[in-house]
DRENDO-879220 format. One record per residue (C-alpha): x, y, z; residue number from 0. Coordinates in nm, 3 decimals, padded with zeros to 5 digits. Layout:
BEGIN
+---------+---------+---------+------+
:      px :      py :      pz : resi :
+---------+---------+---------+------+
:       X :       Y :       Z :  NUM :
...
+---------+---------+---------+------+
***
This chain:
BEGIN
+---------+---------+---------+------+
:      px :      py :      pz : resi :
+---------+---------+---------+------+
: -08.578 :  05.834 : -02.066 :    0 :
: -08.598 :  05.486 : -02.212 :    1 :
: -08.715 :  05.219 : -02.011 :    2 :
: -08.445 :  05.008 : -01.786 :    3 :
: -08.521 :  04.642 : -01.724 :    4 :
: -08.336 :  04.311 : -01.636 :    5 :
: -08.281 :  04.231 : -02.019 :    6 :
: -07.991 :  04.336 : -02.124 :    7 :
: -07.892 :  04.621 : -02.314 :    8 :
: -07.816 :  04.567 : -02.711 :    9 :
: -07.561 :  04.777 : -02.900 :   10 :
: -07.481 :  04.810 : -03.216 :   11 :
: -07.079 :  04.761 : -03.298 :   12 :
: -07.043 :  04.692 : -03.614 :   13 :
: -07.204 :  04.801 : -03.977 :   14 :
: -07.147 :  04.651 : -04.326 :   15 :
: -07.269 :  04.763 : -04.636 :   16 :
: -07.273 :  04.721 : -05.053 :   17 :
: -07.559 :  04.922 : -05.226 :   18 :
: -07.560 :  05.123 : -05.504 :   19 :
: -07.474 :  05.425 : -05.365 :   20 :
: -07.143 :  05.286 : -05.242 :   21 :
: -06.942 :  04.959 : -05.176 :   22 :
: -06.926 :  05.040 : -04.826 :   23 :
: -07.088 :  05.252 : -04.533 :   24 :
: -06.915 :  05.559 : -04.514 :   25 :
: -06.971 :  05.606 : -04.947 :   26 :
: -07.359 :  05.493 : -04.881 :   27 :
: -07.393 :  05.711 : -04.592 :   28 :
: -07.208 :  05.982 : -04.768 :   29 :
: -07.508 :  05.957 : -05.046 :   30 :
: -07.764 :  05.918 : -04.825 :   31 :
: -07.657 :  06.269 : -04.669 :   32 :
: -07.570 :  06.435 : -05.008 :   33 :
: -07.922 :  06.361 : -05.145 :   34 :
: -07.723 :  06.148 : -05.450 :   35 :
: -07.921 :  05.911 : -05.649 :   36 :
: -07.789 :  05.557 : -05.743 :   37 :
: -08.065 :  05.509 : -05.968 :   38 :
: -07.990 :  05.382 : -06.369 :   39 :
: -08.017 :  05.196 : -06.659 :   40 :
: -08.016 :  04.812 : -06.604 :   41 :
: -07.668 :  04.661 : -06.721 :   42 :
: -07.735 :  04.347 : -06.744 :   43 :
: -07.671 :  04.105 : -07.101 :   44 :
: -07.947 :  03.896 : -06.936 :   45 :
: -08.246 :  04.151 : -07.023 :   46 :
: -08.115 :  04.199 : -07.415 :   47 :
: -08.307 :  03.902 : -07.476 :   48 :
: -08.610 :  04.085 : -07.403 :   49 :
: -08.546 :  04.407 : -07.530 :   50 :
: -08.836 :  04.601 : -07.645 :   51 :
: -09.032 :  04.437 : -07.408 :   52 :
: -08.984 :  04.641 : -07.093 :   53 :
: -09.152 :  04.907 : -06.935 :   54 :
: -08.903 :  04.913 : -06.680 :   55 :
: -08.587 :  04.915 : -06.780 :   56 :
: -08.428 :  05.121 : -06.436 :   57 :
: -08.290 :  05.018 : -06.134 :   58 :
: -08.025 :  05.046 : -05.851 :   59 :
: -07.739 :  04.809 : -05.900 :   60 :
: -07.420 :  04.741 : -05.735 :   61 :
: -07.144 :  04.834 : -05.926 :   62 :
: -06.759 :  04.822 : -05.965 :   63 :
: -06.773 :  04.604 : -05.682 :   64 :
: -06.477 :  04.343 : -05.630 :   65 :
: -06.600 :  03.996 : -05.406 :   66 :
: -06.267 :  03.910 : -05.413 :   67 :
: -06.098 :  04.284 : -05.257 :   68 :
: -05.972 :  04.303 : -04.891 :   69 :
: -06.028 :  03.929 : -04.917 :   70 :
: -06.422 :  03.969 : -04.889 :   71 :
: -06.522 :  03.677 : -05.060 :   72 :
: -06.287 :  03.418 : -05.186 :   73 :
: -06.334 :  03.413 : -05.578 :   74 :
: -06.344 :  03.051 : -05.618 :   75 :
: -06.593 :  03.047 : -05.371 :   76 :
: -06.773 :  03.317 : -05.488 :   77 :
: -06.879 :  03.111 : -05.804 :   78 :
: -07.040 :  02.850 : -05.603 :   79 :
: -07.281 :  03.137 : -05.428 :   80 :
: -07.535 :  03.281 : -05.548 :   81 :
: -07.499 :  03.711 : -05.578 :   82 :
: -07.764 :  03.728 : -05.285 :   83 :
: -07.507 :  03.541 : -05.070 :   84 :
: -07.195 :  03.680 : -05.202 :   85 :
: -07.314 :  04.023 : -05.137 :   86 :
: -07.428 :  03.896 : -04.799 :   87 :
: -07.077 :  03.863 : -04.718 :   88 :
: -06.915 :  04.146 : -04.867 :   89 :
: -07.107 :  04.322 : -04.627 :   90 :
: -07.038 :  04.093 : -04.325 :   91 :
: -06.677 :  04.154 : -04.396 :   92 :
: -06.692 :  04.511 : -04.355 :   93 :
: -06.968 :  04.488 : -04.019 :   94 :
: -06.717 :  04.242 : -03.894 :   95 :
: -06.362 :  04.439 : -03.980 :   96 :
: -06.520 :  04.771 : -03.825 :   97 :
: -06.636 :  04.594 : -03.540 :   98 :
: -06.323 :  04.556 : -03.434 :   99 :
: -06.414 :  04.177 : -03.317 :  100 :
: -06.200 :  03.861 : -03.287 :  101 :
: -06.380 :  03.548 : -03.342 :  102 :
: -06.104 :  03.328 : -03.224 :  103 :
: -06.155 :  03.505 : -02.859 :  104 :
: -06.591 :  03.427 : -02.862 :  105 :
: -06.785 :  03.193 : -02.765 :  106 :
: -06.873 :  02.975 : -03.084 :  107 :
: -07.184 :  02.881 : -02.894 :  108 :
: -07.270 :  03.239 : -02.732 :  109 :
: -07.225 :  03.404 : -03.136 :  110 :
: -07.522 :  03.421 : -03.392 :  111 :
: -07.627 :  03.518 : -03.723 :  112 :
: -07.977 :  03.637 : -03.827 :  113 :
: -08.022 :  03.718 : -04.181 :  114 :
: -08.334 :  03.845 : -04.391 :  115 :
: -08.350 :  03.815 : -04.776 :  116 :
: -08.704 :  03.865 : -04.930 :  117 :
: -08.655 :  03.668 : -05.239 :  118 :
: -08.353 :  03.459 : -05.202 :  119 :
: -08.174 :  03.264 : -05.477 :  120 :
: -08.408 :  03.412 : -05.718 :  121 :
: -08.062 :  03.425 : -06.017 :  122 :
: -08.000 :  03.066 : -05.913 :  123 :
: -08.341 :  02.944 : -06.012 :  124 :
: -08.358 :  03.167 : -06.349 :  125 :
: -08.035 :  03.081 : -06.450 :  126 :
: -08.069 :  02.722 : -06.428 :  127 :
: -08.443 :  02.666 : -06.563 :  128 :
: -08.252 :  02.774 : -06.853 :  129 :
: -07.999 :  02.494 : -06.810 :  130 :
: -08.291 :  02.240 : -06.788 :  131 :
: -08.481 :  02.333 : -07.080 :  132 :
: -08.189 :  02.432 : -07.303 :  133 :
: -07.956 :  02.105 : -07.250 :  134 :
: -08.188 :  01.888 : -06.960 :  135 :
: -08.161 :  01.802 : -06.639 :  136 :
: -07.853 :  01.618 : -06.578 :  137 :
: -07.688 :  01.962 : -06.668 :  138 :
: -07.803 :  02.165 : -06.355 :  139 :
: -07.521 :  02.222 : -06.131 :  140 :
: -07.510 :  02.028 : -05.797 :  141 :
: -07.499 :  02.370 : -05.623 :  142 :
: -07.834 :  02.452 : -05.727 :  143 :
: -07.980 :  02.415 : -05.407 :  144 :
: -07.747 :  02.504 : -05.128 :  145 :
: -07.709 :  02.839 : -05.368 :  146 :
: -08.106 :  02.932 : -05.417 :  147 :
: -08.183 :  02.866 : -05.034 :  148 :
: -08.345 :  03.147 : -04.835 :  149 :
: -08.121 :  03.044 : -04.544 :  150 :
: -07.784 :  03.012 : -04.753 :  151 :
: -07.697 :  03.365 : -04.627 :  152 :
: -07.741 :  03.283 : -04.283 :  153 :
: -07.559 :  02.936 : -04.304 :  154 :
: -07.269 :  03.099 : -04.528 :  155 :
: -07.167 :  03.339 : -04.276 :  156 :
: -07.181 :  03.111 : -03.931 :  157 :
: -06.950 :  02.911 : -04.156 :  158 :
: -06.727 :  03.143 : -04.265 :  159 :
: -06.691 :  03.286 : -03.890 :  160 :
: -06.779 :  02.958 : -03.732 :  161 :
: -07.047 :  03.051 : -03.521 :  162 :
: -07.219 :  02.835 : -03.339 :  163 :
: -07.557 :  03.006 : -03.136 :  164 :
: -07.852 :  03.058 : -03.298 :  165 :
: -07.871 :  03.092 : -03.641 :  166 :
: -08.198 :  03.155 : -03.886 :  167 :
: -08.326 :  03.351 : -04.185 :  168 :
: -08.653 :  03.564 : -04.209 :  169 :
: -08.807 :  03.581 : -04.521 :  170 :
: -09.158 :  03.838 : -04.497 :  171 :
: -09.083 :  03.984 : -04.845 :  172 :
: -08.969 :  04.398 : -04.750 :  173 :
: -08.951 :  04.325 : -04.376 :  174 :
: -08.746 :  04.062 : -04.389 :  175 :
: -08.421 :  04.259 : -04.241 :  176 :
: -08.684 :  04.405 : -03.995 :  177 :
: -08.761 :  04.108 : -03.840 :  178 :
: -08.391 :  03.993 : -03.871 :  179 :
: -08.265 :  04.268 : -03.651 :  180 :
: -08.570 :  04.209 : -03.427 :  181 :
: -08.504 :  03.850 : -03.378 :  182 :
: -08.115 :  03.963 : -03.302 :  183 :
: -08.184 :  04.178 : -03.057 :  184 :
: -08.438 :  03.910 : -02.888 :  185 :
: -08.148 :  03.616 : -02.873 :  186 :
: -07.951 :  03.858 : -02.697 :  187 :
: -08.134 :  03.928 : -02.454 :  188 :
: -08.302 :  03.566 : -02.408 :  189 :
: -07.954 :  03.549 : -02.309 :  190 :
: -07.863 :  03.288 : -02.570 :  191 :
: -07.613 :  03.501 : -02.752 :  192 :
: -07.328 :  03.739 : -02.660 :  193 :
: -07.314 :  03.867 : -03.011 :  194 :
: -07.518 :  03.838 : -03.333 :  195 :
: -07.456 :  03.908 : -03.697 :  196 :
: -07.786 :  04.032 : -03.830 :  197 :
: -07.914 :  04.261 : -04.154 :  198 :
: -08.061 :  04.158 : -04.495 :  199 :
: -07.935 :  04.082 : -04.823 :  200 :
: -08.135 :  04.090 : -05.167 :  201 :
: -08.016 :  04.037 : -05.530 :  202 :
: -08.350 :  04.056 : -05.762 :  203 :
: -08.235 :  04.292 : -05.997 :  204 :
: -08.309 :  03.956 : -06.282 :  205 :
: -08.543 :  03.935 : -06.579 :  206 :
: -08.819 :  03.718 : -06.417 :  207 :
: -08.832 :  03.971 : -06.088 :  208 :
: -08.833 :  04.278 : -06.266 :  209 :
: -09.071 :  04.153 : -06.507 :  210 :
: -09.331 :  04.027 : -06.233 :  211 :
: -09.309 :  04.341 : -06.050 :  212 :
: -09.361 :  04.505 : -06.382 :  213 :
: -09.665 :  04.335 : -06.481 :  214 :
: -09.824 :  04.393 : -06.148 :  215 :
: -09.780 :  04.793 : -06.245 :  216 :
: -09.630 :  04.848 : -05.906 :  217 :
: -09.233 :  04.973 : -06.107 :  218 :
: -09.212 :  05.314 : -06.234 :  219 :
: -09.181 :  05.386 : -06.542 :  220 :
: -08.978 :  05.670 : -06.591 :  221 :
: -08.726 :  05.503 : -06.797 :  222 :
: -08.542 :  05.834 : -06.939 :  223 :
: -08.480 :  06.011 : -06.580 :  224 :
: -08.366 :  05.688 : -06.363 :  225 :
: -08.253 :  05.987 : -06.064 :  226 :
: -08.602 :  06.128 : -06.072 :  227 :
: -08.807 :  05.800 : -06.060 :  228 :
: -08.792 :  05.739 : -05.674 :  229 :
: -09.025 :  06.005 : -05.580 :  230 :
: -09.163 :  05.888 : -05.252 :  231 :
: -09.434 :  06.109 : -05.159 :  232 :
: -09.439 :  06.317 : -05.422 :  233 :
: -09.814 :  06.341 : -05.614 :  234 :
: -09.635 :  06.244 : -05.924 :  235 :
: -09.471 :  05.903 : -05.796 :  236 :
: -09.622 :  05.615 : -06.010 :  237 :
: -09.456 :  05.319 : -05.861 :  238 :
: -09.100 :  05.167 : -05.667 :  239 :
: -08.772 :  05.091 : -05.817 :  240 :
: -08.625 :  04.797 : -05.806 :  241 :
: -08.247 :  04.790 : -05.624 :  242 :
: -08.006 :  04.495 : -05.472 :  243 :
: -07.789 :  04.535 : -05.180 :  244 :
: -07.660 :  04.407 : -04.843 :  245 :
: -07.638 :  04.554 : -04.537 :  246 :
: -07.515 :  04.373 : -04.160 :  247 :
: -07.522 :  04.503 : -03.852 :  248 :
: -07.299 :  04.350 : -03.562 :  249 :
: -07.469 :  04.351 : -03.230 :  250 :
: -07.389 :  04.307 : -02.867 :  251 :
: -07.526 :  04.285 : -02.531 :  252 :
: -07.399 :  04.588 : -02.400 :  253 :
: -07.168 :  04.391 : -02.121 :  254 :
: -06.986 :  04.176 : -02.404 :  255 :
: -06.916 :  04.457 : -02.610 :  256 :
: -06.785 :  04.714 : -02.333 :  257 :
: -06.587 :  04.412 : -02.212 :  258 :
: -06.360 :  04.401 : -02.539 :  259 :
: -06.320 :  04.758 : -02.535 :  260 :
: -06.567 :  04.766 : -02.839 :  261 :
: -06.655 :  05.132 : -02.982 :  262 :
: -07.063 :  05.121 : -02.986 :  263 :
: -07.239 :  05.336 : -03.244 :  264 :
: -07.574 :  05.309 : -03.132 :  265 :
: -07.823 :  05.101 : -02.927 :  266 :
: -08.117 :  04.939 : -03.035 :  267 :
: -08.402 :  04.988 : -02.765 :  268 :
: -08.755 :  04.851 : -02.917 :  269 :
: -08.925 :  04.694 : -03.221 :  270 :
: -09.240 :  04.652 : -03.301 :  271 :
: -09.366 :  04.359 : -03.503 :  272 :
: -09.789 :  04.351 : -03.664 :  273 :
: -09.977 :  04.215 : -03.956 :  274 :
: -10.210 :  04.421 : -04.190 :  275 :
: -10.422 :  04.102 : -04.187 :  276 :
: -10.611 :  04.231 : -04.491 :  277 :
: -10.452 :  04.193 : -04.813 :  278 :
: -10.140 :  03.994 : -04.987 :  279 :
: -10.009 :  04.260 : -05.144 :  280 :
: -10.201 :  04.678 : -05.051 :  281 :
: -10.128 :  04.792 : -04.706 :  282 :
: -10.412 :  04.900 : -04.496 :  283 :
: -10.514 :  05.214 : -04.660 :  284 :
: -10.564 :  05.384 : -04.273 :  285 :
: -10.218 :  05.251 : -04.212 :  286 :
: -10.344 :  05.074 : -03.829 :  287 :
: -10.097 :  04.766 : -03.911 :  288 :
: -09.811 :  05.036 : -03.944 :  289 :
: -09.943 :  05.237 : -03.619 :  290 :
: -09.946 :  04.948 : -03.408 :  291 :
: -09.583 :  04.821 : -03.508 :  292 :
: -09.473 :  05.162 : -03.392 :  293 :
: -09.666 :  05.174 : -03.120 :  294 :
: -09.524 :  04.890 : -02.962 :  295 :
: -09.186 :  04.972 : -03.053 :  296 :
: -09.272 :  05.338 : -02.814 :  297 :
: -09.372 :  05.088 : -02.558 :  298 :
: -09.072 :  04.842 : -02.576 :  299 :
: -08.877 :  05.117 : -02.557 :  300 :
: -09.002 :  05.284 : -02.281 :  301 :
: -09.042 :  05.632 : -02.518 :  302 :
: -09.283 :  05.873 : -02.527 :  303 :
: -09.402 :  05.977 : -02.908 :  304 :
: -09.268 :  06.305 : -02.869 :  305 :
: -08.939 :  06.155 : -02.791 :  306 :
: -08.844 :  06.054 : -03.141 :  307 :
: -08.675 :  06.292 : -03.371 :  308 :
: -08.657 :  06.123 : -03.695 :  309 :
: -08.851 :  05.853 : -03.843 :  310 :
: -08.652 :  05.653 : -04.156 :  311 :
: -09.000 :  05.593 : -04.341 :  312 :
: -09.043 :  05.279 : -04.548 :  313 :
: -09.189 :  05.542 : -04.830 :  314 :
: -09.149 :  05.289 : -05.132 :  315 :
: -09.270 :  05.562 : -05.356 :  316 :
: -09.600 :  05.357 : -05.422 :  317 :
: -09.895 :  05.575 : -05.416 :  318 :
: -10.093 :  05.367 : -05.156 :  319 :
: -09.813 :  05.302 : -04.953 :  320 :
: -09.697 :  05.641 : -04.875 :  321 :
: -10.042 :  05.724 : -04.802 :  322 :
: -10.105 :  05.473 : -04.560 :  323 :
: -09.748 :  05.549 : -04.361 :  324 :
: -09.797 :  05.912 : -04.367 :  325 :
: -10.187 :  05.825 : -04.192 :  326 :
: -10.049 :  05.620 : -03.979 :  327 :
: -09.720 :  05.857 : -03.885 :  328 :
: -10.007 :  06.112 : -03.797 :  329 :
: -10.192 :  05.869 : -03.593 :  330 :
: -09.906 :  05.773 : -03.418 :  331 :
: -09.706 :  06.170 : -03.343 :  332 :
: -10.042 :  06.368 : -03.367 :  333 :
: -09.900 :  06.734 : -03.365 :  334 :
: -09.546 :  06.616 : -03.314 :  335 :
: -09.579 :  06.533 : -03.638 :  336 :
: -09.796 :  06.762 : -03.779 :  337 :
: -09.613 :  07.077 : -03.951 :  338 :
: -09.932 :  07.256 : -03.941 :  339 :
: -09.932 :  07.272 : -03.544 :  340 :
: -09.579 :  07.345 : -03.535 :  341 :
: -09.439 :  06.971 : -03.503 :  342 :
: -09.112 :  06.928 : -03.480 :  343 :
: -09.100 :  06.518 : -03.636 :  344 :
: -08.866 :  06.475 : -03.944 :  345 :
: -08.949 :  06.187 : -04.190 :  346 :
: -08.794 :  06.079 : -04.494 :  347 :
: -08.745 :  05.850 : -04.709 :  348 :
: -08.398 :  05.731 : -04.846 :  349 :
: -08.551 :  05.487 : -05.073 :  350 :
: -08.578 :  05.831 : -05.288 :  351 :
: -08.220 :  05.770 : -05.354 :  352 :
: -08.078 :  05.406 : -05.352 :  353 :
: -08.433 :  05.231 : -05.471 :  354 :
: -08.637 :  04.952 : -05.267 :  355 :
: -08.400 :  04.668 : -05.170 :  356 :
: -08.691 :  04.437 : -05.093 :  357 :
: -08.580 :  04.238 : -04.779 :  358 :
: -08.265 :  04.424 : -04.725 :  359 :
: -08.429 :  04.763 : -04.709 :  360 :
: -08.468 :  04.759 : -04.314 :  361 :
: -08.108 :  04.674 : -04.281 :  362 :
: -07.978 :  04.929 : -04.513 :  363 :
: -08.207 :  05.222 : -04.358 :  364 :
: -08.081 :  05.146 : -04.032 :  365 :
: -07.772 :  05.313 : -04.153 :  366 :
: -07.954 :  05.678 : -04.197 :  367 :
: -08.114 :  05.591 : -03.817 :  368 :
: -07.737 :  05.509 : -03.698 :  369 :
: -07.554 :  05.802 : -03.833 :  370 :
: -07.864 :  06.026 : -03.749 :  371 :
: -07.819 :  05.993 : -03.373 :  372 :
: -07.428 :  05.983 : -03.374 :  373 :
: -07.420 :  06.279 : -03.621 :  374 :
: -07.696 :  06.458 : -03.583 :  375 :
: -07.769 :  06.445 : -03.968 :  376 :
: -08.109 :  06.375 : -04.101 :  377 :
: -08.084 :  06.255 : -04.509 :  378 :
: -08.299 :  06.410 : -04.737 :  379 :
: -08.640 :  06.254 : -04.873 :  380 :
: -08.499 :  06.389 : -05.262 :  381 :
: -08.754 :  06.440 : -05.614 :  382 :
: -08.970 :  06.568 : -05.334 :  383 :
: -09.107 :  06.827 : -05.558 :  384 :
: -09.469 :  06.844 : -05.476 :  385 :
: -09.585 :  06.655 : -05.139 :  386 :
: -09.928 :  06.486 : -05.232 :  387 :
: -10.226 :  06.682 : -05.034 :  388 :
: -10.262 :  06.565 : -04.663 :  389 :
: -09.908 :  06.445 : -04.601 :  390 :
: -09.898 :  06.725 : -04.337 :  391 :
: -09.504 :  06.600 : -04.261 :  392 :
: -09.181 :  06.746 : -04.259 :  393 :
: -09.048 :  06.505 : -04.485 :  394 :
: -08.717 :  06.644 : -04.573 :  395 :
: -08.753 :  06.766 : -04.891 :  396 :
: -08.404 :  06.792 : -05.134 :  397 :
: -08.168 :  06.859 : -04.888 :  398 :
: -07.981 :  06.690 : -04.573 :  399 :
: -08.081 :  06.884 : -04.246 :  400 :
: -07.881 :  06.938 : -03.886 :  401 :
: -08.078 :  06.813 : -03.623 :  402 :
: -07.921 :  06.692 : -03.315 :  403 :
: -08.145 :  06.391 : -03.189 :  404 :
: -08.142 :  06.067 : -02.965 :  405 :
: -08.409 :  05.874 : -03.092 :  406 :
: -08.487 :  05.749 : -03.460 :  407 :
: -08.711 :  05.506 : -03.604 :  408 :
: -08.700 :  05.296 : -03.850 :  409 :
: -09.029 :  05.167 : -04.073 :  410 :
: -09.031 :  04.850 : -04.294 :  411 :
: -09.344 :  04.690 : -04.430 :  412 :
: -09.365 :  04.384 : -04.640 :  413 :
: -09.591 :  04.224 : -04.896 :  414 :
: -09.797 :  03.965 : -04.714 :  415 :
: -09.891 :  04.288 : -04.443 :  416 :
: -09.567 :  04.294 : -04.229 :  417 :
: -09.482 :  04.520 : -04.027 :  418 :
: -09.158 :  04.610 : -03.853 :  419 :
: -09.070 :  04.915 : -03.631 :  420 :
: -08.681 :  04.939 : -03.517 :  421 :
: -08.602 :  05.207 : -03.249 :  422 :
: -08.201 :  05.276 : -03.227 :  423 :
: -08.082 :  05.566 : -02.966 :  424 :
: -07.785 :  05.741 : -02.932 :  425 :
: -07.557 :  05.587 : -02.664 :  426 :
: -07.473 :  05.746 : -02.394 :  427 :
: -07.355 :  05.470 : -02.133 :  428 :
+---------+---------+---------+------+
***
């Protein structure tokens, strides 16, 4: 059993989403659990400039997405944001409407928001650098910066729901959601906050982020099968794709949220939080940043290794990233995880199917670790074809598997050495 303590408990009540497998959680979930890719071309008249130039020309965008639908985001207001924000809260609206909650009957001051975003107002900034060298400066629009922030995600939605408690933005490149939901769940139960809206939002799919990531050789390249080019795992993978997206998570002390009558979908019992300390950009080839996070998360928790049933890898599809997760998995599980000695550990990777959303990535995985304790589905690692030698894992290959469970956990590393560990259980009251 988990541990019990004075803190108090923190649920999760609420769950917004916009990737590109769907423009909401039950079409992204349904993906996830079908094995469907979201991966294609880039649409974009933005790249046409270039064209010729790119290696990469793949990725996983939102699409046939409407801010302005079920009164999401205002369109007049949605041309003042920037798409990192306005897809920020597209999802909120959804976390929010499923919740079931009534601002009007909170606390301002006991009600949050926590928000991660990797690379912020990165369209912003190209879009008007072009403005000040085509026509000068006197041309850049006066909501330049309130649109490009890193916190403008954070600040858009406390004003939008006018929430008063603690509000801030994490920004540790792929962890940034990570630590988001971490730092939620630690104002809770501080006791500063009743409630806290909390995930990650990230819209890079531009010229100039593609284009970095492309020169640093770390995008694959497989260009004429966009489905097949998240491979994570697989010996052939040569590199991440790029994808934007937003997902938010409401959550509760346990007390506020029984107290409203709220339905709770999961609970959210430890994270783990550790630095690589060796490099700005290659994870620790042994993986002992990643073991540690989810060691501590085991110990927050009160959990035994054995106790976990899935584990929602961060498996970016980069060849020394999966290798260092999958070393430190095994460090970590030992024969729980080891197929070899009969372990019984699932791991996958759903990047394989909606792409690397950068700083939103922990938020949107924490939709497979949801639905895998309430419905005892475990999604697919897919283009798993041939698992590279050592990776001694059941990693899901292809196809969705049955497995009823109460603990999963959820992995997300970041450029710069973060690493973040979530652990969500099934809630049983």
């Amino acid at each position: 059993m988990h541990r019990t303590s004075g803190k108090p408990r923190v649920v999760v009540t609420g769950l917004g989403a916009l990737t590109n497998l769907g423009n909401d959680v039950p079409s992204t979930w349904a993906g996830m659990r079908e094995g469907r890719s979201g991966i294609a071309t880039i649409v974009g008249e933005e790249f046409n400039r270039y064209a010729g130039s790119w290696t990469c020309t793949i990725a996983g965008q939102v699409r046939n997405w409407d801010p302005g639908a079920n009164g999401a985001v205002d369109p007049r207001e949605a041309r003042r944001l920037d798409r990192v924000t306005v897809l920020g809260l597209g999802a909120a609206h959804e976390a929010v409407r499923s919740s079931g909650i009534d601002f009007a009957k909170v606390d301002a001051e006991r009600a949050g928001v926590v928000i991660g975003t990797g690379i912020g107002g990165i369209r912003t900034i190209e879009e008007q650098l072009d403005v000040l060298r085509d026509r000068g400066p006197d041309r850049i629009s006066p909501f330049t910066v309130p649109r490009l922030m890193v916190n403008a995600t954070a600040g858009n939605i406390s004003i939008r729901y006018g929430l008063k408690g603690p509000s801030s933005a994490h920004a540790t490149a792929c962890a940034s959601s990570g630590h988001a939901i971490a730092e939620a769940m630690d104002v809770i139960q501080r006791g500063w906050a009743d409630v806290v809206i909390t995930g990650g939002t990230e819209a890079a799919v531009t010229p100039l982020c593609i284009g970095a990531f492309m020169t640093m050789k770390a995008l694959s390249s497989r260009n004429d099968e966009p489905t097949k080019a998240s491979r994570p795992f697989d010996k052939d993978r040569d590199g991440f794709v790029m994808a934007e997206g937003a997902c938010i998570l409401v959550l509760e002390s346990e007390q506020h949220a029984k107290a409203r009558g709220a339905t709770i979908l999961a609970e959210i019992l430890g994270v783990g939080n550790t630095c690589d300390a060796g490099h700005i950009t290659a994870p620790d080839p042994n993986g002992g940043g990643a073991a540690r996070s989810m060691r501590m998360a085991l110990r927050e928790a009160g959990l035994n290794a054995d106790q976990i049933g899935y584990v929602n890898a961060h498996g970016t599809s980069t060849p020394l990233g999966d290798k260092a997760e999958v070393a430190a998995a095994l460090a970590v599980f030992g024969d729980h995880a080891r197929k070899s000695a009969g372990g019984t550990l699932l791991m996958s990777s759903t990047k394989s199917m909606h792409g690397h959303t950068l700083g939103a990535s922990g938020a949107v995985e924490s939709i497979a670790c949801v639905h895998a304790v309430r419905d005892g589905i475990i999604p697919p690692t897919i283009n798993l074809d041939s698992p590279d030698e050592g990776f001694d894992v059941d990693l899901v290959p292809h196809h969705a598997r049955e497995r009823r469970i109460r603990y999963a956990m959820n992995n997300t590393f970041g450029f710069g050495g973060h690493n973040v560990t979530l652990i969500f259980g099934r809630y049983e009251g």
